[in-house]
C-alpha positions in Angstrom: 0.0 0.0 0.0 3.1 2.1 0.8 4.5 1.6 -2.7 0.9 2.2 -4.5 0.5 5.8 -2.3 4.2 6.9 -3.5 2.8 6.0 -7.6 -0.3 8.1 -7.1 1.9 10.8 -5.7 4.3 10.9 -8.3 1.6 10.8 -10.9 0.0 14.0 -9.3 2.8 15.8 -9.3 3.3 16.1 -13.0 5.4 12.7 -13.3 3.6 11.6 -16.1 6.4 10.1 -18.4 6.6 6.2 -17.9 10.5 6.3 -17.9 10.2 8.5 -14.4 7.3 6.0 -13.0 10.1 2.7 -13.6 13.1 5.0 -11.9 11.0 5.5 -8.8 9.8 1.9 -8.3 12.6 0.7 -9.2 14.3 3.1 -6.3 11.6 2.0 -4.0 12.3 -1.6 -4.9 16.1 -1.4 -3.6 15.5 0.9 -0.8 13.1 -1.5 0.4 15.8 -4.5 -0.4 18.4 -2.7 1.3 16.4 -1.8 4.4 15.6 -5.8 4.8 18.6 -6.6 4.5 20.1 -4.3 7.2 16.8 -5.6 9.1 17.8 -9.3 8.5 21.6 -8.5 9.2 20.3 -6.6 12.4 18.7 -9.8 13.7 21.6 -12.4 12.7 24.1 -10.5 14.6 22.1 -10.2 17.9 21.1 -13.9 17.1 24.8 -14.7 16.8 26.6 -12.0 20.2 23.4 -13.7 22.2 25.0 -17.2 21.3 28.7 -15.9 21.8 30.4 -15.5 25.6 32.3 -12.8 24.7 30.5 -9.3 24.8 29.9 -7.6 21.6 32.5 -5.0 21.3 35.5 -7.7 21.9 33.2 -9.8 19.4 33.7 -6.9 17.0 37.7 -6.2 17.6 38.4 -9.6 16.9 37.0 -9.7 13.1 39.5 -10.4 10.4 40.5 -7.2 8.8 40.6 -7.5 5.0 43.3 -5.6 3.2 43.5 -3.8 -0.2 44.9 -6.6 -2.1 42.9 -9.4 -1.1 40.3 -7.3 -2.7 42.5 -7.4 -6.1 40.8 -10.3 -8.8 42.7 -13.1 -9.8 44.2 -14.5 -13.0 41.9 -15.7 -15.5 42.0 -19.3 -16.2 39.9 -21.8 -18.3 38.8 -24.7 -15.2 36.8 -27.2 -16.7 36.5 -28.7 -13.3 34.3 -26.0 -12.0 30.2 -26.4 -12.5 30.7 -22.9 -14.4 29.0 -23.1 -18.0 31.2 -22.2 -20.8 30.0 -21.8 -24.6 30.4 -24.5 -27.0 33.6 -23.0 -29.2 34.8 -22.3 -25.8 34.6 -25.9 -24.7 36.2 -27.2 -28.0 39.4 -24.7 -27.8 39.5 -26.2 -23.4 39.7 -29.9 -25.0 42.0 -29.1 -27.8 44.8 -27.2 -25.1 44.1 -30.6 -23.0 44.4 -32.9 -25.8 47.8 -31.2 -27.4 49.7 -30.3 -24.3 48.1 -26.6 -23.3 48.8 -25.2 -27.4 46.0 -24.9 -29.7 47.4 -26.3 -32.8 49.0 -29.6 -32.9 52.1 -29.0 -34.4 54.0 -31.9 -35.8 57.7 -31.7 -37.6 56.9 -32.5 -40.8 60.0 -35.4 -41.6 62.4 -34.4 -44.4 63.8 -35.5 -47.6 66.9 -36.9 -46.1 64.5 -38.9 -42.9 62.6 -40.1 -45.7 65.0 -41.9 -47.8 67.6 -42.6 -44.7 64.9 -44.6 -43.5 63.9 -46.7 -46.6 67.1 -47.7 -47.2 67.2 -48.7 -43.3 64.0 -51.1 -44.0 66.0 -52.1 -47.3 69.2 -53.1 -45.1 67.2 -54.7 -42.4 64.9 -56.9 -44.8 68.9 -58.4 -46.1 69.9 -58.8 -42.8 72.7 -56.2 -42.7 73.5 -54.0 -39.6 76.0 -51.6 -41.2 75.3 -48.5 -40.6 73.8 -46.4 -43.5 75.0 -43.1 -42.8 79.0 -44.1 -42.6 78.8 -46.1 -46.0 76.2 -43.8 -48.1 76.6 -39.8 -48.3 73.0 -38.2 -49.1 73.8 -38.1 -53.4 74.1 -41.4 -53.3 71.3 -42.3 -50.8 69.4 -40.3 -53.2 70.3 -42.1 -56.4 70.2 -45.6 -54.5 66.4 -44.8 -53.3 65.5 -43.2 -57.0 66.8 -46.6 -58.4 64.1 -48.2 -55.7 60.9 -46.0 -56.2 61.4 -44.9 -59.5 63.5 -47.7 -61.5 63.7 -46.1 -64.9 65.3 -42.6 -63.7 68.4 -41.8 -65.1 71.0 -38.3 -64.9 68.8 -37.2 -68.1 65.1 -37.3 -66.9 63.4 -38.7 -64.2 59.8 -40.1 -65.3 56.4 -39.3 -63.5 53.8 -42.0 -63.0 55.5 -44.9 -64.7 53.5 -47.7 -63.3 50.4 -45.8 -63.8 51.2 -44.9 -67.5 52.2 -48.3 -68.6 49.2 -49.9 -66.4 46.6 -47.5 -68.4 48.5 -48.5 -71.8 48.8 -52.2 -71.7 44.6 -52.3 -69.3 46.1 -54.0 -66.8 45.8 -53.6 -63.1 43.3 -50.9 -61.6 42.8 -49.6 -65.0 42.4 -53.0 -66.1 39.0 -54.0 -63.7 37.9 -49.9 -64.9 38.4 -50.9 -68.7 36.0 -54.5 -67.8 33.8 -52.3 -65.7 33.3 -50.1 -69.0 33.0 -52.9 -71.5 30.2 -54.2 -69.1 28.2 -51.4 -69.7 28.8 -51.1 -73.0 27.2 -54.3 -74.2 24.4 -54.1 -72.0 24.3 -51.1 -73.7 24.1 -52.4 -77.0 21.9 -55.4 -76.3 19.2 -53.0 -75.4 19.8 -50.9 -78.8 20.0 -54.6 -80.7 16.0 -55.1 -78.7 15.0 -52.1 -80.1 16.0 -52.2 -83.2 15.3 -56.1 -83.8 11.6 -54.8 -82.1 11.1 -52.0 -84.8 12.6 -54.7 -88.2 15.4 -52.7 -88.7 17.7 -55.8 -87.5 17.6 -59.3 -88.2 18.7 -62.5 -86.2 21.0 -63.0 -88.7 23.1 -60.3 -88.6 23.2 -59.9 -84.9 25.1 -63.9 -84.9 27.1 -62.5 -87.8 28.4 -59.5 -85.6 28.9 -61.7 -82.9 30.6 -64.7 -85.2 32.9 -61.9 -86.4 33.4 -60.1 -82.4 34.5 -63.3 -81.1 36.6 -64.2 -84.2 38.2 -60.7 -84.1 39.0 -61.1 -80.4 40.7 -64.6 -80.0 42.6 -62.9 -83.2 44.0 -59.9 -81.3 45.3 -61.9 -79.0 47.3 -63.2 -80.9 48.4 -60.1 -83.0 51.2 -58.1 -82.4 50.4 -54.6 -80.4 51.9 -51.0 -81.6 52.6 -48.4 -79.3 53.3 -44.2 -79.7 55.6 -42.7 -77.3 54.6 -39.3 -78.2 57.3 -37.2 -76.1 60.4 -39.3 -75.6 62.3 -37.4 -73.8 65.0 -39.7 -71.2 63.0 -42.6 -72.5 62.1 -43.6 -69.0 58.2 -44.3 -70.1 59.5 -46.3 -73.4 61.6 -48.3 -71.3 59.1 -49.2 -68.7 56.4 -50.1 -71.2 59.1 -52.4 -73.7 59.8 -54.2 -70.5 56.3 -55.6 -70.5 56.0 -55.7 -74.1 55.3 -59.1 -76.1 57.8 -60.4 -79.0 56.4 -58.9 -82.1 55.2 -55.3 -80.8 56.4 -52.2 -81.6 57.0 -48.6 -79.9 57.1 -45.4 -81.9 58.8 -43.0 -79.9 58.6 -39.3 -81.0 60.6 -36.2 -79.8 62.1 -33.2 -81.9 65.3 -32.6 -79.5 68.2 -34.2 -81.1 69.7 -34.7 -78.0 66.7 -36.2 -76.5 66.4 -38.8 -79.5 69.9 -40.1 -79.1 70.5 -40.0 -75.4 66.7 -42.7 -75.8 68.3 -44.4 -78.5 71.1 -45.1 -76.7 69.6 -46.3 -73.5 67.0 -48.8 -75.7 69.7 -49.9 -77.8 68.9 -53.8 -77.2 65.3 -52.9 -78.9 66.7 -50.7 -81.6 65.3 -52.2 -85.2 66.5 -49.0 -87.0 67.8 -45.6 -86.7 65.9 -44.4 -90.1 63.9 -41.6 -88.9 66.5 -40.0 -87.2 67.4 -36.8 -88.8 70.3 -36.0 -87.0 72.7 -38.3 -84.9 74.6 -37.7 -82.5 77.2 -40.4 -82.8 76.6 -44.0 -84.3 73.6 -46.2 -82.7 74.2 -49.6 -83.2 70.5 -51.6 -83.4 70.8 -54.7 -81.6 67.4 -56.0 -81.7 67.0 -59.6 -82.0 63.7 -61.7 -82.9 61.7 -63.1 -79.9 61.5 -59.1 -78.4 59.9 -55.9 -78.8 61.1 -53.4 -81.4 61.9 -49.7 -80.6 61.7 -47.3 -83.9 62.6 -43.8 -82.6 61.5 -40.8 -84.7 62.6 -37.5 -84.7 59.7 -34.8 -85.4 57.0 -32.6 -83.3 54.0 -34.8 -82.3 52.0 -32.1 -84.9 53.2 -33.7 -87.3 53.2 -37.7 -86.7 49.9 -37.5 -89.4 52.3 -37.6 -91.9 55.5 -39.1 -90.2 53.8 -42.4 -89.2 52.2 -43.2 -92.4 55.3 -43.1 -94.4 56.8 -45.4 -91.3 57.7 -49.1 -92.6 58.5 -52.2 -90.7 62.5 -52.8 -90.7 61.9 -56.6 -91.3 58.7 -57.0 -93.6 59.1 -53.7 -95.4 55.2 -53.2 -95.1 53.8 -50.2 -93.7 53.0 -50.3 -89.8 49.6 -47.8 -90.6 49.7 -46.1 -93.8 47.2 -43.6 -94.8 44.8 -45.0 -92.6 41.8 -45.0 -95.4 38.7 -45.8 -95.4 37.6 -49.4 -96.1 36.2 -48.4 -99.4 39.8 -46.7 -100.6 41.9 -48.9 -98.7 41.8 -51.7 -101.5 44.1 -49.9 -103.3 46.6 -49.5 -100.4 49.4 -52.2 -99.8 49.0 -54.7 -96.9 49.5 -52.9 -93.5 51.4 -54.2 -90.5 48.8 -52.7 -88.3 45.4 -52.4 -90.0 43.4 -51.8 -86.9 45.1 -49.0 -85.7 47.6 -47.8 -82.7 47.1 -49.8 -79.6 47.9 -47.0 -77.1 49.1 -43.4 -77.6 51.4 -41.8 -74.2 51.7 -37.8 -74.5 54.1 -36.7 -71.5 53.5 -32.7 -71.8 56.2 -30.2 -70.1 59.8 -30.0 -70.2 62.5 -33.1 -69.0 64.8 -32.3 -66.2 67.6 -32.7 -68.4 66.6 -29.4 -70.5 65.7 -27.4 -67.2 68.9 -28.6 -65.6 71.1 -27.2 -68.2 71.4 -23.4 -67.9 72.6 -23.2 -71.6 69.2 -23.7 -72.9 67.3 -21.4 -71.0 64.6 -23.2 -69.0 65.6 -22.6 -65.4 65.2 -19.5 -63.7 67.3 -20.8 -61.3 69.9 -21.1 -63.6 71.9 -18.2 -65.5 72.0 -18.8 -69.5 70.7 -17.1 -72.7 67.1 -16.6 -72.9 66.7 -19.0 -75.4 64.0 -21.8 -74.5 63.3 -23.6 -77.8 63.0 -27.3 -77.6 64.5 -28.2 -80.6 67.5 -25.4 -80.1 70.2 -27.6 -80.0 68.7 -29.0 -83.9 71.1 -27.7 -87.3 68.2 -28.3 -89.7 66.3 -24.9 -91.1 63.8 -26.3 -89.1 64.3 -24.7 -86.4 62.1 -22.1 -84.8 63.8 -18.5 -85.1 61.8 -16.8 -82.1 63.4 -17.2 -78.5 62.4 -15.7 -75.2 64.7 -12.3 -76.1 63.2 -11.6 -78.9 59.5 -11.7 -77.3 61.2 -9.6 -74.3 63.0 -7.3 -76.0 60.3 -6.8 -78.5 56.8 -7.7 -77.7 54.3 -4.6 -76.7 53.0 -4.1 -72.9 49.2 -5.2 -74.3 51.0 -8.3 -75.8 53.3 -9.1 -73.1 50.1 -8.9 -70.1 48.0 -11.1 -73.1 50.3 -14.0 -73.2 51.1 -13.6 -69.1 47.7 -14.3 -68.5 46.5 -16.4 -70.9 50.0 -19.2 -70.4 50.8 -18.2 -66.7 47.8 -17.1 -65.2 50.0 -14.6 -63.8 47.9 -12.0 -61.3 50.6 -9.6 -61.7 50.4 -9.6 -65.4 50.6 -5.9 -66.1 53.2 -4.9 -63.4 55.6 -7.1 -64.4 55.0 -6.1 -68.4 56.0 -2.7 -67.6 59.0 -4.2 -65.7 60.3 -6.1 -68.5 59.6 -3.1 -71.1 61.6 -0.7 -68.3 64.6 -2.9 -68.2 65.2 -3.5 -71.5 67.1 -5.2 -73.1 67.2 -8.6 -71.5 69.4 -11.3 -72.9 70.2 -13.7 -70.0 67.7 -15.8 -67.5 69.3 -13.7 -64.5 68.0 -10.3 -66.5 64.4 -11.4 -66.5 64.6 -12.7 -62.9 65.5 -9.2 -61.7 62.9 -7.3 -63.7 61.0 -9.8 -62.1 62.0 -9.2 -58.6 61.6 -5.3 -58.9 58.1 -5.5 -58.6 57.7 -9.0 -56.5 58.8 -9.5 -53.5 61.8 -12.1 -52.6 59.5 -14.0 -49.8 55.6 -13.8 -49.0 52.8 -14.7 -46.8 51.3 -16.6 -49.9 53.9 -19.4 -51.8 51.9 -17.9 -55.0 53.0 -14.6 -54.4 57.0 -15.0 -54.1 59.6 -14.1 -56.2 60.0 -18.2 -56.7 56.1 -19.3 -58.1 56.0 -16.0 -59.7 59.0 -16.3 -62.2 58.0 -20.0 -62.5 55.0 -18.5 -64.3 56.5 -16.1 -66.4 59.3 -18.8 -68.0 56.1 -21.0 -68.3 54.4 -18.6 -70.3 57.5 -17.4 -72.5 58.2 -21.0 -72.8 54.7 -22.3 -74.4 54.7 -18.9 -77.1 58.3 -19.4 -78.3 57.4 -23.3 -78.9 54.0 -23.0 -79.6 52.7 -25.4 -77.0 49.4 -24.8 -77.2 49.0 -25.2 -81.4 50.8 -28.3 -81.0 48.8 -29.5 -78.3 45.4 -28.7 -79.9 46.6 -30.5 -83.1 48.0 -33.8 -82.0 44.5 -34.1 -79.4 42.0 -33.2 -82.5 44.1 -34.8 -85.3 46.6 -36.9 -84.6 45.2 -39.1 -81.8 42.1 -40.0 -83.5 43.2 -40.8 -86.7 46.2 -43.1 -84.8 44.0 -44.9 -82.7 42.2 -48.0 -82.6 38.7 -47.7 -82.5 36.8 -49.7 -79.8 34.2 -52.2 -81.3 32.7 -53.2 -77.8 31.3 -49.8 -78.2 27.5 -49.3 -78.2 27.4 -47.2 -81.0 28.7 -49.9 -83.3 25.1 -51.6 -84.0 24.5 -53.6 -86.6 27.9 -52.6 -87.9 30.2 -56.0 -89.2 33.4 -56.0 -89.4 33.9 -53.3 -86.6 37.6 -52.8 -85.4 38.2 -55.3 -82.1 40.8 -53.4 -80.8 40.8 -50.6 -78.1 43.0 -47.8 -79.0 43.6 -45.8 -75.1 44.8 -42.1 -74.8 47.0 -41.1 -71.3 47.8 -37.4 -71.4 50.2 -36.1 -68.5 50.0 -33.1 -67.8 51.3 -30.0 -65.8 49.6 -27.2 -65.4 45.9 -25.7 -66.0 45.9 -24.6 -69.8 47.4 -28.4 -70.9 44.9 -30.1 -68.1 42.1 -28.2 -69.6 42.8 -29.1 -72.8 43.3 -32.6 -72.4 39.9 -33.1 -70.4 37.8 -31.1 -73.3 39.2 -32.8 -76.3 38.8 -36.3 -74.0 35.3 -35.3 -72.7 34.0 -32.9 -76.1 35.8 -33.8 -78.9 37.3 -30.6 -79.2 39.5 -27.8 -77.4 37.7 -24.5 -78.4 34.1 -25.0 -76.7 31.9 -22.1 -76.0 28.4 -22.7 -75.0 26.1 -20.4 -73.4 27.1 -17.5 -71.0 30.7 -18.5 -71.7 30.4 -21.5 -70.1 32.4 -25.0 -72.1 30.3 -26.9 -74.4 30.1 -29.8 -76.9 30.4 -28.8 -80.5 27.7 -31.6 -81.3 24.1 -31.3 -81.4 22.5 -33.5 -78.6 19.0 -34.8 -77.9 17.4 -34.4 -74.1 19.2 -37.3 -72.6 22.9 -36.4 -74.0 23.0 -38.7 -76.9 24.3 -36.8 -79.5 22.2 -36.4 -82.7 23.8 -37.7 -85.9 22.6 -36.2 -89.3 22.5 -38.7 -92.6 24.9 -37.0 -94.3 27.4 -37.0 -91.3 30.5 -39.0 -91.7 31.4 -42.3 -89.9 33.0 -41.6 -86.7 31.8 -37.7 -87.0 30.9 -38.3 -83.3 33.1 -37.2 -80.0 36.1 -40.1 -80.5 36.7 -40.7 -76.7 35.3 -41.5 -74.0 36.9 -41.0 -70.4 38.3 -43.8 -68.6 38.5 -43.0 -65.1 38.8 -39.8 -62.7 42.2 -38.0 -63.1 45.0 -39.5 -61.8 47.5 -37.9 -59.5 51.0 -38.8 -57.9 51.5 -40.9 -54.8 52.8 -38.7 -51.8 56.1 -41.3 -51.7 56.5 -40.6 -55.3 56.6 -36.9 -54.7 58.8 -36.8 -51.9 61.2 -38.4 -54.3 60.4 -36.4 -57.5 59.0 -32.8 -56.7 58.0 -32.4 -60.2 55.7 -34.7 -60.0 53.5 -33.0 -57.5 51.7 -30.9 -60.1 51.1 -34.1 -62.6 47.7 -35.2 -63.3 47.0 -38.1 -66.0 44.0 -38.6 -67.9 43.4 -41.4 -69.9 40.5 -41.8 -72.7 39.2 -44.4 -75.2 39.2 -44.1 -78.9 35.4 -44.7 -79.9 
């Protein structure tokens, strides 16, 4: 009643805002709080000096006196034994500090090169049974070479090959790829048997020519067992690949291998010289090769050209033995009546295309690869090459003489370089360039040595730019687009366990398989279009990649009458993309950025 009085009051007075009615009940709430509590206190200390002997003013004397300090808070600390509450992120940074030790982060040393390999060759030495100790009898070059020779068997001084075991496994369909390749033929002929129903419902197929096509499948395939296989090493380079894949080669096949570095092509020769058959197509030699191939083993036939042009080079290509051609023009049946007998009618069993540079080339500073490195800026593959051949442009000239628009174009476009136009305008300022060293510092006036972000250093920047330079002086990206588009389909073996060959006799029995390893986006890219598409150059709507063929609602892609045979996309993917093993990487950094994609010829 007291409280409701002092409201009225207060309201009669002119306190009419409801902001000054809350302030004074909420004032007469703690007065009233304050004087209970005094009240209460009032009563517990006579409650507690009637229960005492001693009187009240000794009672009062003897209290503890609290100083200044005790009054001071103490150090804040996270007790998860406490009943306190604690948010949830809260709780999960407690039980991280408990779980690593009081840090945040567990933070583990990651083991290096040297620990790596040391301890490989310890497992190798323990497994024989020896207890000499590694590091007085090995130095760390030749722990390296000894463990090379263990992970990766077909590295040599020249070139160290990525992804051997998965390359050749692809190749030859053995292995993982193997059970993906039965996986796919699977599919395929339930495939066809449902197009066969269909057809065989509507009369446009008879019973009799579905058991011809079948007579003439199962013919075709006891006979390609049989048959000898021919293989394209389209970049030769060390000849690790070759060497790997002749290895597990049958007597009678062949491999084509392919490079336009002189140096390359010998060094290959050289190192396959038990499957040498002939030294032909070698334009230039570098010393005398002596082919000591015998009968009962594979045949190596190297050749010396750009893969952009293997159209031409492998149809003029005979066999050193039989003197018939291995493809020829590869005709149609119609005009191939009048072409002499071929060793290899069906087609190219498997086609390897190992993009990049070889170690050997960045190694050596004379031809201008390796930033790291001081030499001309030269960077043309085929540099070392005396025929007229040889490209006249070289990294100067594009340096020395390129515009800023031209030189930010090609940065981008090759290098995906964020700092395109910056470092233009440094290489136009400190012209003129002539060694790797120049470009590195124009480089480095506009990026700094070390950053925050690996991209951003003076390292992966100048990476970037020689990348770029590299792929214009060579022309990379023409070459690339050509032997994808031209080359590889018209080489190829075309499946005939393929759905789309219904009602067709006579269809090839073979299966002709693409592996592409690449090294960086604009290569990747390429390789997965032309694989996926048909073709490199896809624009569809918005910008966005599409397939150059017209397709129905469910994909199928719509084929006119007056199309060609085989108009249609010629591969089909086999697989996801392949990448290097982490043991393989610690061994070979260049094969961290490696991815292989592999595709069937339809």
């Amino acid at each position: 009643m007291d409280r409701i009085a002092k409201l009225i009051m207060a309201a009669i007075f002119g306190m009419s805002s409801i902001r000054a009615v809350v302030a004074t009940a909420a004032r007469t709430r703690s007065i009233d709080a304050r004087r209970f509590q005094n009240v209460h206190n009032n009563i517990a200390f006579v409650s507690s000096a009637s229960s005492s002997s001693l009187p009240i003013r000794e009672q009062h004397d003897a209290r503890p006196v609290v100083t200044r300090a005790q009054h001071q808070l103490t150090s804040f600390s996270l007790d998860t034994t406490s009943g306190r509450q604690f948010h949830s992120s809260t709780q999960l940074l407690m039980a991280k500090r408990k779980k690593n030790g009081g840090r945040t982060k567990k933070t583990e040393k990651a083991p290096s090169k040297r620990s790596i390999k040391l301890s490989k060759l310890a497992q190798l030495d323990s497994e024989d049974d020896d207890d000499e100790d590694v590091d007085g009898i090995l130095d760390f070059e030749d722990a390296e070479q000894d463990e090379s020779a263990v992970v990766t068997p077909f590295a040599t001084e020249y070139h160290a090959p990525v992804m051997p075991k998965e390359c050749i496994d692809a190749l030859l369909q053995q292995g993982v790829f193997g059970e993906m390749m039965d996986d796919k033929l699977e599919r395929w002929r339930k495939k066809k048997s449902i197009a066969e129903a269909k057809l065989k419902k509507a009369g446009l197929l008879d019973d009799d020519e579905v058991e011809t096509e079948e007579a003439s499948n199962s013919a075709e395939t006891s006979e390609s067992i049989r048959r000898p296989r021919l293989f394209v090493d389209g970049t030769l380079g060390g000849g690790g690949h070759s060497q790997a894949l002749l290895e597990q080669l049958s007597p009678g096949d062949i491999l084509i291998g392919c490079d336009q570095d002189s140096e390359a092509i010998s060094t290959a020769s050289a190192r396959l010289s038990k499957y040498l058959g002939t030294s032909e197509y070698i334009v230039e030699k570098n010393g005398e090769l002596s082919c000591s191939w015998e009968e009962g083993s594979p045949m190596f036939i190297p050749v010396q050209s750009n893969f952009r042009n293997l159209v031409d080079v492998l149809s003029t290509i005979r066999h050193p033995t039989s003197g018939k051609l291995l493809l020829g023009k590869r005709l149609k049946k119609q005009d191939s009546e009048s072409e002499e007998e071929l060793e290899f009618p069906k087609g190219v069993n498997g086609m390897l295309l190992d993009l990049g540079v070889s170690s050997h080339q960045i190694n050596t500073g004379e031809r201008g690869f390796a930033f790291m490195k001081d030499g001309p800026l030269d960077m043309r593959m085929d540099s070392n090459s005396t025929t007229a051949a040889v490209s006249s442009l070289t990294a100067a000239d594009i340096c020395n003489e390129f515009d800023e628009a031209t030189l930010i174009s090609l940065l981008r476009t090759y290098g995906d370089e964020p700092r395109a136009r910056r470092i233009a305008s440094a290489i136009i300022e400190s012209r003129p360039l002539h060694t790797t060293t120049d470009l590195v510092h124009a480089i480095n006036t506009v990026t700094p040595t070390f950053a925050r972000q690996k991209r951003a250093g003076l390292i992966a920047t100048s990476a970037r730019v020689f990348q770029a330079l590299r792929i214009v002086v060579n022309e990379e990206d023409g070459a690339l687009t050509e032997v994808l588009e031209r080359v590889a389909p018209w080489a190829l073996a075309r499946s005939g366990s393929h759905h789309s060959n219904v009602g067709k006799n006579g269809s090839d029995g073979d299966d002709g398989i693409l592996a592409v390893l690449s090294y960086h986006s604009m290569e990747d890219k390429m390789a997965k279009r032309v694989i996926r598409d048909g073709s490199v150059d896809l624009v569809g709507r918005r910008g966005r990649g599409g397939s150059l063929f017209e397709r129905d609602l469910f994909g199928n892609i719509i084929q006119n009458e007056g199309d060609e045979e085989g108009s249609h996309v010629p591969f089909e993917p086999l697989g996801k993309p392949q990448k290097a093993t982490d043991e393989e990487v610690a061994i070979n950094s260049r094969a961290r950025s490696a991815t292989l994609r592999l595709g069937i010829r339809i």
